[in-house]
N, C-alpha and C positions, 0 to 999 in steps of 0.2 A: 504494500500500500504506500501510497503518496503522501498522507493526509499532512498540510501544514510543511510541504516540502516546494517552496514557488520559486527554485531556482530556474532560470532558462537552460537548459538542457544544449542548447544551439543545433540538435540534430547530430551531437556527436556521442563517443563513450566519455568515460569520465577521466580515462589517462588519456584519447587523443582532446579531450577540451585543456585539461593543467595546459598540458603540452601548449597549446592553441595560445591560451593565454598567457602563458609564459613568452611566450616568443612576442605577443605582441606588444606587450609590457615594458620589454626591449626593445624593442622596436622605438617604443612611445619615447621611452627616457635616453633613447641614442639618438634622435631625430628632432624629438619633441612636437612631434605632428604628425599624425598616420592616420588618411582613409580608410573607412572598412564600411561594414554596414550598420545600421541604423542599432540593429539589435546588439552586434559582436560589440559596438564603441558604448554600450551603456552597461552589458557584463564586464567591459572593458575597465570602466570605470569605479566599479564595484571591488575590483582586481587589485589596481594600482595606486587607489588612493591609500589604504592602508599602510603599503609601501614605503609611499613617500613620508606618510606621518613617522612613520619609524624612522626616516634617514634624518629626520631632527634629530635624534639622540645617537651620537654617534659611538657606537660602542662595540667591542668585538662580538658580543651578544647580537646584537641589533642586525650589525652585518653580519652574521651567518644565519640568522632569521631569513634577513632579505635574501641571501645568494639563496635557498633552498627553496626559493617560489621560482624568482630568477634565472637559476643556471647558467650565468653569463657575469667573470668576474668584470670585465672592463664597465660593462652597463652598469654594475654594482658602485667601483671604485667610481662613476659620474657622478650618479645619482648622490654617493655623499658628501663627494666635494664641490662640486657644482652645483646642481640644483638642490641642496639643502641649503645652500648660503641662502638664494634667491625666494626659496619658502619658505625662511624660516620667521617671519614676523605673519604671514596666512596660517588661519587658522584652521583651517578646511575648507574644503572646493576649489581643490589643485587644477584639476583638468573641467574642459569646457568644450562641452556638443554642440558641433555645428550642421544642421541639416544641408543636404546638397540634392542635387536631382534624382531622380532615380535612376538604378543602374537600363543601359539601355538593351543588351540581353536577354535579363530575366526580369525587369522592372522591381527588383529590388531596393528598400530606401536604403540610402548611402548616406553618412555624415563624415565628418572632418573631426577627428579629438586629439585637441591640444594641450598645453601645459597652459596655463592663463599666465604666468608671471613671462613666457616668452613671447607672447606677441604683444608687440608695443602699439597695434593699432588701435585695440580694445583701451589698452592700459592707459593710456593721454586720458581717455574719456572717464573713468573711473577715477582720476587724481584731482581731474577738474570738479567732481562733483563730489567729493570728499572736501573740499573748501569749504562748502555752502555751510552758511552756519544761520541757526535756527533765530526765528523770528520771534518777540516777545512781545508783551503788552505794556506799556509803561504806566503802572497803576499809580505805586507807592516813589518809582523814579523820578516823577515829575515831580511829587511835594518837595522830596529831598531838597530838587534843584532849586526852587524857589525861596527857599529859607535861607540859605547860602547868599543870595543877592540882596538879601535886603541887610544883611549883615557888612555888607563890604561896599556901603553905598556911601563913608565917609574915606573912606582907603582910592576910589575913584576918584573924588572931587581934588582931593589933593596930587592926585597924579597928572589931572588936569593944568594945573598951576606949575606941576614941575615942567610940564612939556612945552607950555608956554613960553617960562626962562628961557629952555634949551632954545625955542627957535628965534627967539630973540637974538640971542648970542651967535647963531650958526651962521648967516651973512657974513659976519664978519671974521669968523674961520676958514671961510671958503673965499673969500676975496683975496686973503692973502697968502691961499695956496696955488690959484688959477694961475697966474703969471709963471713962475717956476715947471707946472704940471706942462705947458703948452711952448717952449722954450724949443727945441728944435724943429725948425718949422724948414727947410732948406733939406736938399739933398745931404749936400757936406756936411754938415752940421749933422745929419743922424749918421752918418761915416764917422765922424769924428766922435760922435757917444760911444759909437760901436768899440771905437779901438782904444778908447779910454776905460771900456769895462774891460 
């Protein structure tokens, strides 16, 4: 009996499916992008996400976990020096389904399954809208604000009167800098600053 057993089977045995997916799992994390069909790329990812979670902790434990799904040291030694770096702030949902046409043959659906942190076409769009930051109501903000001003309505007036001084005073710092500032007016004469600096 079956009962409460809802894995996809794919139309294979259960050593040629490991086999199946093993290989494609390698495939996945040597490539980081591999067509298949619609149903293999979502057992797919049932497969290898585990995987990857594990290559965050990198430990001789971990990798001989991972190589015994695997079978393949080099895809293994990637996987946790490379793409662990790269997913190691993701907290899950490494890889991402992309639907594509159907196969033209047997009209089977075909998707595209990726790694999400390698394609940077998705990933611009994801960073832009992680900016957005949430909108509020300003109940109690606005009284704050208003108490504040009426408190520094004597610290204003006087700063009034200091600004005045100053521009009082500014004409005549500036008259007797103009002359000086506008002094070489002549070719020669900026020749001659020149060779003097």
């Amino acid at each position: 009996m079956r009962h409460g057993n809802k894995n996809n089977h794919l139309g294979r045995t259960t050593s040629h499916r490991k086999a199946m997916l093993a290989n494609m799992a390698t495939s996945l994390i040597l490539h980081k992008r591999i067509t298949t069909t619609l149903a293999k790329a979502k057992v797919l990812r049932g497969y290898v996400e585990p995987l990857l979670t594990k290559s965050k902790n990198d430990t001789t434990h971990s990798r001989r976990t991972v190589f015994s799904y695997l079978q393949d040291k080099d895809a293994v030694t990637i996987l946790f020096r490379e793409i662990a770096e790269k997913i190691a702030t993701r907290p899950g949902g490494y890889t991402r389904i992309v639907k594509l046409e159907n196969r033209l043959g047997d009209n089977a659906e075909m998707a595209i399954i990726e790694l999400v942190d390698y394609n940077t076409v998705y990933g611009v769009d994801t960073a832009a809208a992680a900016k957005k930051s949430t909108r509020r109501r300003g109940g109690s903000g606005a009284k704050a604000k208003a108490a504040p001003a009426k408190e520094t309505a004597a610290p204003v007036e006087e700063a009034k009167v200091v600004e005045e001084e100053v521009k009082a005073e500014a004409p005549v710092a500036e008259a007797t800098e103009t002359p000086a500032a506008e002094a070489p007016a002549t070719p020669e004469a900026e020749e001659n600053a020149k060779k003097g600096e």
